[in-house]
Structures are given as structure tokens and as C-alpha cells.
C-alpha positions as CSV (number, residue, x, y, z in Angstrom):
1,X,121.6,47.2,114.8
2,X,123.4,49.5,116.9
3,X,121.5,51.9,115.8
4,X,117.9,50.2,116.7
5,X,119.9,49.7,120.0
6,X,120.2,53.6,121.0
7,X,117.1,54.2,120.0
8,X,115.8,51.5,122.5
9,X,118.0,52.5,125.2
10,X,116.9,55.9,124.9
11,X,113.3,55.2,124.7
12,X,113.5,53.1,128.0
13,X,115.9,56.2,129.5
14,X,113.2,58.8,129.1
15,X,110.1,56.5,130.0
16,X,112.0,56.1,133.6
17,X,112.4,59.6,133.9
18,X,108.7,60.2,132.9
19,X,107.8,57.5,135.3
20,X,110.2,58.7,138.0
21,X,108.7,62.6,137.2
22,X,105.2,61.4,137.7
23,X,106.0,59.4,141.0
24,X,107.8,63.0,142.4
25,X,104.5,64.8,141.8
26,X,105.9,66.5,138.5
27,X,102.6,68.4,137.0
28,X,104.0,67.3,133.5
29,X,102.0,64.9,131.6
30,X,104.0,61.7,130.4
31,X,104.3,61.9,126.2
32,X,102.5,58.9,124.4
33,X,105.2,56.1,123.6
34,X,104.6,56.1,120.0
35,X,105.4,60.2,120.0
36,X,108.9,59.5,122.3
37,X,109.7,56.9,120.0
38,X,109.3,59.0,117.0
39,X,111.1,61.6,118.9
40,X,114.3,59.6,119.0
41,X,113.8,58.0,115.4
42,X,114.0,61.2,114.3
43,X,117.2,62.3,115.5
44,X,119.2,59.6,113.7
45,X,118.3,61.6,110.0
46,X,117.8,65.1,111.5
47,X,120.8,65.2,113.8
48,X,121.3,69.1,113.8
49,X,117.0,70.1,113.6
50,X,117.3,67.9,116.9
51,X,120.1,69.5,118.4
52,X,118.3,73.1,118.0
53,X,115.2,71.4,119.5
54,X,116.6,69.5,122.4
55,X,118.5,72.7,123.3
56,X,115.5,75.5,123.4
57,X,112.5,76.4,124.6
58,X,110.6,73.6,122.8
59,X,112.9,70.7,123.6
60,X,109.8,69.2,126.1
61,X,107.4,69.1,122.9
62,X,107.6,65.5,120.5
63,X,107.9,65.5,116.9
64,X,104.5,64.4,116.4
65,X,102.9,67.8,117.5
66,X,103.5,69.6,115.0
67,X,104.2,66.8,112.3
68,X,101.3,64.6,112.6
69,X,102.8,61.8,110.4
70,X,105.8,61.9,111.6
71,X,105.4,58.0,112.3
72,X,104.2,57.1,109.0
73,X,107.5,59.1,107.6
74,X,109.7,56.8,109.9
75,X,108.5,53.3,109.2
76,X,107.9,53.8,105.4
77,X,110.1,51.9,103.2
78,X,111.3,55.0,101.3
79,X,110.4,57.3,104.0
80,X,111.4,60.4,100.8
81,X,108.0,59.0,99.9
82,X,106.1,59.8,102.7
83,X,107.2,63.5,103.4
84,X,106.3,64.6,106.9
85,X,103.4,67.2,106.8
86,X,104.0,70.6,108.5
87,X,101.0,71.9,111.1
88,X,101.5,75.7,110.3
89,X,97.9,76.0,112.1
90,X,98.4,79.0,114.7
91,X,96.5,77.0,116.8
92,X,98.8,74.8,117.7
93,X,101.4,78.0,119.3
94,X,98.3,79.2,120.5
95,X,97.8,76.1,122.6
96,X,100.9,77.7,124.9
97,X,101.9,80.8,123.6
98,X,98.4,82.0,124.4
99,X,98.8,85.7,125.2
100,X,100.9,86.0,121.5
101,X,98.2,84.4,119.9
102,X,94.8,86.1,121.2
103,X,96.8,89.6,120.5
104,X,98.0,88.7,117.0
105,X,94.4,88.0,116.0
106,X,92.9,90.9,117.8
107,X,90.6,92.6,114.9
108,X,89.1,96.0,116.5
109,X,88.5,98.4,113.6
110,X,89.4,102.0,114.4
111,X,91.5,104.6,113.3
112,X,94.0,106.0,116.1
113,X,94.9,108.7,114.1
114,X,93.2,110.4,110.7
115,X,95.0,108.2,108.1
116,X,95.0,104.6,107.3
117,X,93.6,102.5,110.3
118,X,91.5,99.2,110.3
119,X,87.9,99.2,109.0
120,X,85.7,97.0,110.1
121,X,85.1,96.4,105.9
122,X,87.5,96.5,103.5
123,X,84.4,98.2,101.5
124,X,84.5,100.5,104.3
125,X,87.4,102.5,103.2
126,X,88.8,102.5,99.5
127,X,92.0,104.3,99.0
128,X,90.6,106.5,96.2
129,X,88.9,108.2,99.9
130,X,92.0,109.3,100.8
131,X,93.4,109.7,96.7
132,X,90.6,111.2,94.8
133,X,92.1,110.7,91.4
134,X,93.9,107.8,92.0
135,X,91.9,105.8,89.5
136,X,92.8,108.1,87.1
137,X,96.8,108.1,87.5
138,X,96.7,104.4,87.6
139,X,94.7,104.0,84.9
140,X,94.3,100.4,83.4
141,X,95.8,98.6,86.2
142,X,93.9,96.3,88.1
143,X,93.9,97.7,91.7
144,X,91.5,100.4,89.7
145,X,88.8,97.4,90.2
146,X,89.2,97.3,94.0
147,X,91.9,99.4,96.5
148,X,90.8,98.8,99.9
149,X,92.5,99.9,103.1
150,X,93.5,96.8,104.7
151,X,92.3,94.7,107.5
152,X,94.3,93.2,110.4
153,X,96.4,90.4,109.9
154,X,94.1,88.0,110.9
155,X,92.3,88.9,107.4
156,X,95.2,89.1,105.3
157,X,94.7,86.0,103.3
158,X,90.5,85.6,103.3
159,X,90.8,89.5,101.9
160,X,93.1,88.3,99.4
161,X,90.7,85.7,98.1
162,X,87.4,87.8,98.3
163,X,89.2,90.8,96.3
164,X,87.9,90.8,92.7
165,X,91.1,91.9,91.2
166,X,93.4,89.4,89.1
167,X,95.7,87.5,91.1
168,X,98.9,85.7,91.0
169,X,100.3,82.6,93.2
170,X,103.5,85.0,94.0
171,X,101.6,87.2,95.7
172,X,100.8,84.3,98.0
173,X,104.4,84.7,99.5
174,X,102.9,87.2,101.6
175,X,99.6,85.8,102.5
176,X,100.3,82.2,103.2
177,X,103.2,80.9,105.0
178,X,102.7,77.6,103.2
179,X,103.1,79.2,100.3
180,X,106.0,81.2,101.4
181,X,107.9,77.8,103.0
182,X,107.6,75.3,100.4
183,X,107.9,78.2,97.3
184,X,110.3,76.9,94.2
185,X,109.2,73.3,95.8
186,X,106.4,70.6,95.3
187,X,103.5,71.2,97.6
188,X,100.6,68.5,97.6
189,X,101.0,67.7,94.0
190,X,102.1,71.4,92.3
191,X,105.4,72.8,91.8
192,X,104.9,76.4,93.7
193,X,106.2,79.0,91.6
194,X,105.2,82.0,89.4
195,X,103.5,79.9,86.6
196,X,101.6,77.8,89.2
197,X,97.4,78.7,89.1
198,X,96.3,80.7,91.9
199,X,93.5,78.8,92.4
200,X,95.1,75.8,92.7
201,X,97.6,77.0,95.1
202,X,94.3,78.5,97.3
203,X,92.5,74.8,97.0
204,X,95.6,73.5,98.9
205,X,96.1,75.3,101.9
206,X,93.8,74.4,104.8
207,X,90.8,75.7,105.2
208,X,91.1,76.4,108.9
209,X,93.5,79.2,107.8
210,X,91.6,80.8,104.8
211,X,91.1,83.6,107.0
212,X,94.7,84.6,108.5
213,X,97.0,82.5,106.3
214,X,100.1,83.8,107.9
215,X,101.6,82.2,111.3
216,X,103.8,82.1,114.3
217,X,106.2,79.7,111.5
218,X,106.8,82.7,109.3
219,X,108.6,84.3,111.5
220,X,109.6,82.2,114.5
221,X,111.7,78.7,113.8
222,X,110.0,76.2,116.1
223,X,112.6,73.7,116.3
224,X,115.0,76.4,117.6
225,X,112.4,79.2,118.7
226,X,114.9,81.8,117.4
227,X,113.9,84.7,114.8
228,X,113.8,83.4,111.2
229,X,112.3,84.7,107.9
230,X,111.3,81.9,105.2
231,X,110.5,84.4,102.3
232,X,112.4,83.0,99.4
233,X,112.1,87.0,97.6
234,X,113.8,88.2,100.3
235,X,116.3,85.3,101.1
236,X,117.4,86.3,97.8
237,X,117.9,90.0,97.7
238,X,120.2,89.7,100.8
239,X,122.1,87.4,99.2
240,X,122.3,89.5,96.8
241,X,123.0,92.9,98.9
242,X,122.5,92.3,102.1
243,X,120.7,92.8,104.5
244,X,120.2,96.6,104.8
245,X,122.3,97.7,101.8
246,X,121.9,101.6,103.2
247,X,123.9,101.2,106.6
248,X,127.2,99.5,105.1
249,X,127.9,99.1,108.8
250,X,125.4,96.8,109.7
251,X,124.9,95.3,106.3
252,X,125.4,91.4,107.5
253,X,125.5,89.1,104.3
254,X,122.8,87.0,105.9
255,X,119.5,87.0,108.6
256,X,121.8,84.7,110.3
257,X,124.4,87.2,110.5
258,X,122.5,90.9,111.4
259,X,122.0,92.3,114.5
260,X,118.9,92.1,116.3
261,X,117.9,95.2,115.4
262,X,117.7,94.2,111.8
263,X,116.6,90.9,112.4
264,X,113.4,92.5,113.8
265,X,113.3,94.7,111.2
266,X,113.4,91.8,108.6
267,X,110.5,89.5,110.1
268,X,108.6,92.4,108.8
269,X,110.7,93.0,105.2
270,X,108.9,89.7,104.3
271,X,105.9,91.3,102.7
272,X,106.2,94.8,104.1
273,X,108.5,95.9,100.9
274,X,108.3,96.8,97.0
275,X,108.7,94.3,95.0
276,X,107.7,92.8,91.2
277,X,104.6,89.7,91.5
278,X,103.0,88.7,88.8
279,X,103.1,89.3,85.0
280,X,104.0,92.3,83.2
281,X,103.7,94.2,80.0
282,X,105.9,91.5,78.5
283,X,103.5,88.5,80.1
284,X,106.4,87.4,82.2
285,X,105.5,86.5,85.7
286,X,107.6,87.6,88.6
287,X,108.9,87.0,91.8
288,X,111.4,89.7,92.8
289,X,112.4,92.1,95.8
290,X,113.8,94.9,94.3
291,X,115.7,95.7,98.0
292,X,115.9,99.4,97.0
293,X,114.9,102.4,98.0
294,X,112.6,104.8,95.8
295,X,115.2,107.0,94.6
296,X,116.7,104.2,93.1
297,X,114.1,101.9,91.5
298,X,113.3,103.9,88.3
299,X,117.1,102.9,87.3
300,X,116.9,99.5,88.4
301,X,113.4,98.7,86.1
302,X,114.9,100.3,83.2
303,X,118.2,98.5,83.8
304,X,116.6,94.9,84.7
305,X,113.5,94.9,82.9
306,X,113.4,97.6,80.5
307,X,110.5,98.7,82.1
308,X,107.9,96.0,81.7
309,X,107.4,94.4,85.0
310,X,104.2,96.3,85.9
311,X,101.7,98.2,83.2
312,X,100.4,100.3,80.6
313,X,98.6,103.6,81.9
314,X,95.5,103.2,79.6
315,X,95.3,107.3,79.0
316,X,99.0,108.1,78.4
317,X,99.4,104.3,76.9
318,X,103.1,104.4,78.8
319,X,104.6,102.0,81.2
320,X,105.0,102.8,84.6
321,X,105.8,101.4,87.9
322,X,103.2,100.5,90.5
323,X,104.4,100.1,94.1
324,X,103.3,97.3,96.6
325,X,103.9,98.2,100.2
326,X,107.9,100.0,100.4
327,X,107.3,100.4,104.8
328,X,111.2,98.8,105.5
329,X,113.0,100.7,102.5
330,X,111.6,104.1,103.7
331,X,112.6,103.4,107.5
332,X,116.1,102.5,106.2
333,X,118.1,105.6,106.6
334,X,115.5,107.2,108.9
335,X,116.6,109.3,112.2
336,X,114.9,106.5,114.0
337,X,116.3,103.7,112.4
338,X,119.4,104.9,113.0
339,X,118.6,105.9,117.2
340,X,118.3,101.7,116.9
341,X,114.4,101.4,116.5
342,X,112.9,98.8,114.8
343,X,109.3,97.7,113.3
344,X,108.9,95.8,116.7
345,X,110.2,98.5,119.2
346,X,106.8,100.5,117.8
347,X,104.7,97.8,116.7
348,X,104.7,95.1,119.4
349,X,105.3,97.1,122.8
350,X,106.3,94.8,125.7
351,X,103.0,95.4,128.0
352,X,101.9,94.3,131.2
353,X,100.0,91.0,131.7
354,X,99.2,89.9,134.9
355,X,102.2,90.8,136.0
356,X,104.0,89.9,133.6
357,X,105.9,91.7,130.7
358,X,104.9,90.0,127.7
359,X,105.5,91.1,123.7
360,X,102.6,92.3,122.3
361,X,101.3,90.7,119.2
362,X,98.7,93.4,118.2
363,X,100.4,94.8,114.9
364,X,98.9,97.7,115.2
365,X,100.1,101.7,114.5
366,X,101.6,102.7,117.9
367,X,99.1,105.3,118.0
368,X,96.4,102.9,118.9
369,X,98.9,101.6,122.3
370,X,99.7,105.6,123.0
371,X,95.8,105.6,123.2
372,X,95.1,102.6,125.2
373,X,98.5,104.0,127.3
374,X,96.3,107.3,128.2
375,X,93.4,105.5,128.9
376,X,94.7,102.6,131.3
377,X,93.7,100.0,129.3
378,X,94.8,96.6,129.2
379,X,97.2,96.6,125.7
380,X,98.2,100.2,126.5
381,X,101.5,100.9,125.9
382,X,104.1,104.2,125.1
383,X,106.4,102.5,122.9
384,X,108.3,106.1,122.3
385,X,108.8,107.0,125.6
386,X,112.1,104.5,125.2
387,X,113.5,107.0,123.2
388,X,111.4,110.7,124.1
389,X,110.8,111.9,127.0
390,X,107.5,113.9,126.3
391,X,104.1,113.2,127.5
392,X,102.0,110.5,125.2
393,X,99.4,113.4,124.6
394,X,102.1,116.0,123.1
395,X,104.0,113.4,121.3
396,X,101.2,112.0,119.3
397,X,100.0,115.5,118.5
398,X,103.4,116.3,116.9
399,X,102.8,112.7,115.3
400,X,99.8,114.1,113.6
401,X,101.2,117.5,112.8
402,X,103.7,115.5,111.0
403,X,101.3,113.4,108.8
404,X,99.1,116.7,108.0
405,X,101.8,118.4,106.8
406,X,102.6,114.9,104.2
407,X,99.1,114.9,103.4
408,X,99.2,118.5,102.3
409,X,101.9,117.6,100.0
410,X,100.7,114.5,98.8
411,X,98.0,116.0,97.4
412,X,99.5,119.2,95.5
413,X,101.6,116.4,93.6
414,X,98.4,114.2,93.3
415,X,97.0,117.2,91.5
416,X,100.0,117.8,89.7
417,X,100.2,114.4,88.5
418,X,96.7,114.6,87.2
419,X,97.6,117.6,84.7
420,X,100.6,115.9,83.8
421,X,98.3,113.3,82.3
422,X,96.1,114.8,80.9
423,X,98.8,117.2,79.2
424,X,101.0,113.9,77.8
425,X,97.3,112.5,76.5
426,X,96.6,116.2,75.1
427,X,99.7,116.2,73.1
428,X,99.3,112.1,72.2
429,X,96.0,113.3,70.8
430,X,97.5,115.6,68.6
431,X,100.0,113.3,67.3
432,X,97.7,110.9,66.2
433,X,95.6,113.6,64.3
434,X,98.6,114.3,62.2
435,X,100.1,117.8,63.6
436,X,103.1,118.3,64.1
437,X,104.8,117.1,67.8
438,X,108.2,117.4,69.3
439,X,108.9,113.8,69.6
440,X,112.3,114.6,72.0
441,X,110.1,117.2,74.6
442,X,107.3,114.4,74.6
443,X,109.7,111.5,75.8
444,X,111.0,114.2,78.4
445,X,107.4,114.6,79.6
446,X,107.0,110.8,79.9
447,X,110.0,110.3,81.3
448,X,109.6,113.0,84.1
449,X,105.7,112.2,84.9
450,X,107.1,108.7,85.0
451,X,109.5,109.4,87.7
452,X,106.8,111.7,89.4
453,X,104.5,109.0,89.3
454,X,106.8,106.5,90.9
455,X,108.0,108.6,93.9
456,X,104.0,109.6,94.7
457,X,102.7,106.4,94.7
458,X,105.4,104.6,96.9
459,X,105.6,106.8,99.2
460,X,102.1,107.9,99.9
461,X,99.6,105.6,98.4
462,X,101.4,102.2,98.8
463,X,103.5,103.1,102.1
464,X,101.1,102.9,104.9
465,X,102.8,105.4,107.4
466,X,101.8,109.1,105.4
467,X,105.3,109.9,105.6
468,X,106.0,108.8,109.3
469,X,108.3,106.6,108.7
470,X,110.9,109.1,106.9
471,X,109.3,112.2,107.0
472,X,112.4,114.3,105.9
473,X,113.0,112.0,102.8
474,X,109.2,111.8,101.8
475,X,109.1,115.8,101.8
476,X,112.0,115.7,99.7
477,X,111.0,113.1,97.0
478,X,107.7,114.7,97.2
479,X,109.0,118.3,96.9
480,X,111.1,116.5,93.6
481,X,108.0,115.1,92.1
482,X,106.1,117.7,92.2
483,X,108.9,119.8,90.1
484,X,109.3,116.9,88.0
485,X,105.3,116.5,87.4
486,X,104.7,120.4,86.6
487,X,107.6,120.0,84.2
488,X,106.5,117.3,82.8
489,X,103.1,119.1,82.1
490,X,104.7,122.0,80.8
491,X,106.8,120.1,78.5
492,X,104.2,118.2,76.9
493,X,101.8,120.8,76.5
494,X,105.1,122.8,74.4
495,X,105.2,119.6,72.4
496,X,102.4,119.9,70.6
497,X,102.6,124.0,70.7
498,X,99.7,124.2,73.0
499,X,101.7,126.2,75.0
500,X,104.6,128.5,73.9
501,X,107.7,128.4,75.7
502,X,108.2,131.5,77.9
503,X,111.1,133.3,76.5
504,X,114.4,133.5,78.3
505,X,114.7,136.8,80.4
């Protein structure tokens, strides 16, 4: 009774001062009754989600906004029975937060420099443009069916669906943020997890957001507005080992806990990482961040799954590892990571907006603000001139010289890689026909292409910076897979004496 009696009070408290704001000329609108009085009702079970709320930015906004049943919840007789529903729709930040929302969904194809960029078609650009024989070192997996440079984000889930490769409801996690909040529990009727049916999954989230899938709730908490990450995959690798386990300084044991430097960096470490979704060799179906960077995979595979998270390469018929998208684990130890940059000081620029500085939404290379910079336009911005102090034109010149010079690399390995391959399937050949093979140099050759294979690919192919990120460590690990790809070739090919070992001077 007491209880019913607060709630009362404080339902006729804030309707005086809704009356009293009206009366004073206040350009605020007065909140239906029904939403104040779910409001209040709400605070009696969700004490502390209140707290947050009545505290920030959002405490003028009722429950019922962005939980449209949030009155059926509060009258039912077991209200754990009527669950209140979660409006993830964009549209609903959007109806506010408009400058955040136009630029997130800003699609305007273009390449600002001479690798990667947005087509206006995922058909437009397949990655085998850019790696020639990429089909042929991945071999038998199932990006060989369709590798397409990427879209903006406000694609990233309806280009998931139209893809014709398999898919898995894990890789949801980074496509849908319904999929990514309510993971490991029930959503309308399924249990979401690696065994639940992709199809299924994509039935159940609305089809308003078929198109972008991901929203402002992925990475902003709108009871408290603050930063938050709902990724389960990564929620567990930093529980695991932190969150940056490279900089044991500023290795917090929790989002909660970092910096904001890393905190910005992890918004981003949601989907922008490598990690194990879907089944492998063995069938199982995974969910896992690996939270590692590349020099340090190939040991954790063989160590945690012997290997069988990913595939078969149908011409050498070995396992081998394919990357997703490794963009935080190569900026970890990088000069600029460590000058305090983060994705956002380079991806979302503060800008201008009617004279007002406002974070920039556009997730876009900084390239294409540097360009928009020179020209005077209206989402121009020179996101490294907070750290350099050389002109926009000269700095993204060196950019480019950079990436050239990765691209130059990339491609003697990819060639190298290629030989090494055909050299493991020359010598494979010959076992099978009976002749005589040195089974102990042939696992060397697998074992070094493998490593090879694994450094090329998650650096170059599935990291989407050619190199910029870490440029120093890319021409390293590149420089070592190259070495480790000719040996490999050279090793198979004495195998199967199809080449004689060069004698010792």
C-alpha cells in the first residue's frame, strides 16, 4: 500500500510540474499520463536502470518510448510473463539525435584512396579484384562462392542476407544488435545460440531493420547514455584477458574499467576483430573471440581446437585458418595507438554543423573527410592534424605511399603462397601414386604454408586498412611469410625428390 502510495504521490508531483511548466510558457510537451505512470511503476523493480536514467541525458524521456509495452509488463499478473519489448529501431535516436543518425546511414560509394572503399554494389567489387588467386588459396571454403568488398553500415545486415554463401546465426552478433543483446537468451520463441537456424533468427528481427540491423543500442546504453558494448564474444574475451591484453598498462579487467581511449576502441572490437563463427572441420559450431594478435593465433587453434575451427583447403586437403576482420588486434601495439588514437579519433571526426561541433557518424576511411576537408565540404574534416602538423594534401600522399608499398608486398607472398600450393599438391600427388615421399619434410611444408597462409590473409585480405593500421608489423609478418611460403615450396617439392636439395657450401 505504501508502495501504491508513492507511486500516486509522485504521479500527482510531476503532473503539477508539467502543468506549472506549461502555464510558464515551457516549449516542452506534457508526457501522456499512462507513460508518467509507467515511468514511476517502473522504478519500484528497476531501481538502479532508473537511477542511470533519471540522472543523464535521457531522464526527460518515459519508459514507454522505447518499450512500447511497458504498461502491459506492469499490470500483468506475472509481469516475467509479459517481458517488455526493446525498440532497437534507429529511428527512434534518430527522432533527436538527428545529425548522428542522417550521418551513420550516409551511403555514398567512392573510393578515397586506391584500396577498399564503398561500392555502390557489393557485385561491384569482389575481393578476388584486388587478390587474383585468392580463390585458389582458399580453396573449398565458402567465401570462394561470393567475397565482396563491403557496403556502409547501413547495408551490413540486408548484404548479409542477400550473400549466397552458407550462414550461421553467430555471425548475426555482428549484424543485428538484437541478435547480439538477447544472444545465450530466448528471443521471441528461440533460444539464440550457435545451434539456433539462421533463418529463423532472420524471420525475427523486424523488417524495418533488414537493411542496417545494427543501432545506436549497440554501442550507446540509453538508460545511462554512456559508452557500452553488448557483444557477448567479446564480453567474454576481456573477461578472460582484458581488455587490450598488449598494453599491460591499460589492460582494465572490464569495459567498465578502461580508459576512454579503449572504450572507443572497443565499440568498434565488437565485430571489427578475428574470431571462430560457425562450424568447423569437426561440425562444431562456434562463438569465440580469439582476442589475439596474428603472431599468436596459429598456437592458440592448435592448442584450443586442434585446428578444426575453420576448413579443409580442397587442393592441399589441409586445415587452415581463415580470418574474419582482425582491424582492433592490428592497431593494438601500433605507433598510433600508443600516441592515444583510437578508431573514433579517425573514424568519426568532430565537424562543424551549424555551428556546432558535433561527432560525426559517417564510418568512413579518414581519407574520404581529408578529401571533403580540402574541398570545403560540409562533413570535411582532418582528423590527423590532432596529431601532425602537415598539410592534408602531403599527409594523405604519404598515406598512399604507405599502402602501395603493402600492396607490393602482399602480392609477392600471394604469389608465393600460390606455388606453395601447388608444390604440397605436387608432392600429395605423388604420394598417392605410390612413390616414395618424405613424410617429416611434407608436414614441415604444411606446417609453414599454413603459417604463411594465416599471416597473408589476416592481414591483407581480411583487415581492411592494406597495412595502415600497423604498417611496421604488417611488413614484418609479411616479410616472414613470404620466407615461410618459399620454404614451404621448396620443402615440398624435396619431398617427393622433384627437387634436389642444394648441397651445403
Amino acid at each position: 500500500m505504501a508502495g501504491r502510495l508513492w507511486v500516486l504521490s509522485s504521479v500527482v508531483l510531476m503532473l503539477t510540474m508539467l502543468v506549472a511548466a506549461k502555464w510558464q510558457g515551457s516549449s516542452s510537451q506534457p508526457a501522456d499520463i499512462a507513460a508518467i505512470k509507467a515511468q514511476e511503476a517502473c522504478r519500484d523493480c528497476h531501481r538502479q536502470i532508473s537511477t542511470n536514467h533519471a540522472q543523464n541525458a535521457h531522464s526527460g524521456l518515459t519508459c514507454t518510448q522505447c518499450h512500447p509495452n511497458a504498461l502491459e509488463h506492469q499490470d500483468a499478473d506475472d509481469p516475467a510473463k509479459v517481458l517488455p519489448v526493446v525498440d532497437f529501431r534507429a529511428e527512434v535516436c534518430g527522432s533527436c539525435h538527428k545529425f548522428q543518425y542522417e550521418t551513420y546511414f550516409m551511403s555514398e560509394p567512392g573510393v578515397a584512396g586506391i584500396y577498399g572503399g564503398t561500392p555502390a554494389n557489393p557485385h561491384d567489387h569482389p575481393k578476388t579484384k584486388d587478390f587474383p588467386l585468392y580463390n585458389k588459396i582458399v580453396a573449398g571454403h565458402g567465401f570462394t562462392k561470393e567475397y565482396n568488398e563491403d557496403r556502409s553500415h547501413k547495408f551490413i545486415l540486408r548484404d548479409h542476407i542477400d550473400v549466397k554463401r552458407p550462414k550461421n546465426a553467430a555471425c548475426l552478433n555482428c549484424k543485428s544488435t538484437h541478435v547480439a543483446y538477447y544472444w545465450g537468451r530466448e528471443f521471441k520463441g528461440i533460444v539464440l545460440n550457435e545451434t539456433a537456424k539462421w533463418d529463423e533468427v532472420i524471420a525475427r528481427i523486424p523488417k524495418e531493420m533488414h537493411d542496417y540491423g545494427v543501432s545506436c543500442n549497440q554501442c550507446h546504453d540509453p538508460h545511462s547514455t554512456q559508452l557500452r558494448i553488448i557483444n557477448k564474444g567479446l564480453k567474454a574475451a576481456i573477461a578472460e584477458r582484458g581488455v587490450n591484453p598488449y598494453w599491460q598498462e591499460k589492460n582494465a579487467k572490464s569495459f567498465e574499467e578502461a580508459d576512454k581511449q579503449q572504450k572507443e576502441t572497443l565499440l568498434c572490437a565488437q565485430c571489427h576483430v578475428e574470431y571462430v563463427c560457425g562450424p568447423g572441420v569437426d561440425k562444431k559450431v562456434r562463438f569465440v573471440y580469439s582476442w589475439r594478435k596474428v603472431r599468436d593465433l596459429d598456437d592458440f587453434y592448435r592448442s584450443e581446437f586442434n585446428y578444426m575451427q575453420d576448413w579443409v583447403h580442397a587442393i592441399i586437403e589441409e586445415p587452415l585458418i581463415k580470418s574474419q576482420h582482425p582491424e582492433v588486434e592490428l592497431f593494438w601495439e601500433s605507433k598510433y595507438e600508443r600516441s592515444g588514437a583510437s578508431c573514433v579519433t579517425c573514424h568519426m571526426p568532430k565537424v562543424k554543423v551549424n555551428g556546432r561541433t558535433l561527432t560525426s557518424h559517417w564510418l568512413v576511411s579518414p581519407l574520404r573527410y581529408i578529401d571533403g576537408f580540402v574541398k570545403g565540404e560540409r562533413l570535411g574534416a582532418f582528423p590527423c592534424g590532432q596529431c601532425h602538423s602537415v598539410s592534408p594534401q602531403i599527409l594523405k600522399a604519404q598515406v598512399l605511399r604507405v599502402q602501395k608499398h603493402v600492396d607490393e608486398a602482399q602480392k609477392r607472398v600471394q604469389q608465393a603462397l600460390s606455388e606453395s600450393i601447388d608444390a604440397i599438391a605436387a608432392a600429395k600427388k605423388s604420394q598417392k601414386e605410390g612413390k616414395t615421399v618424405n613424410e617429416q619434410l611434407l608436414r614441415q611444408a604444411v606446417r609453414l604454408h599454413q603459417i604463411a597462409h594465416l599471416r597473408w590473409e589476416n592481414l591483407v585480405v581480411s583487415e581492411n586498412s592494406m597495412g595502415f593500421h600497423n604498417p611496421e608489423e604488417v611488413m614484418k609478418e609479411l616479410n616472414e611469410a613470404m620466407d615461410y611460403a618459399r620454404q614451404a615450396q621448396m620443402l615440398a617439392l624435396q619431398s617427393a625428390g622433384l627437387v634436389t636439395k642444394p648441397e651445403s657450401q
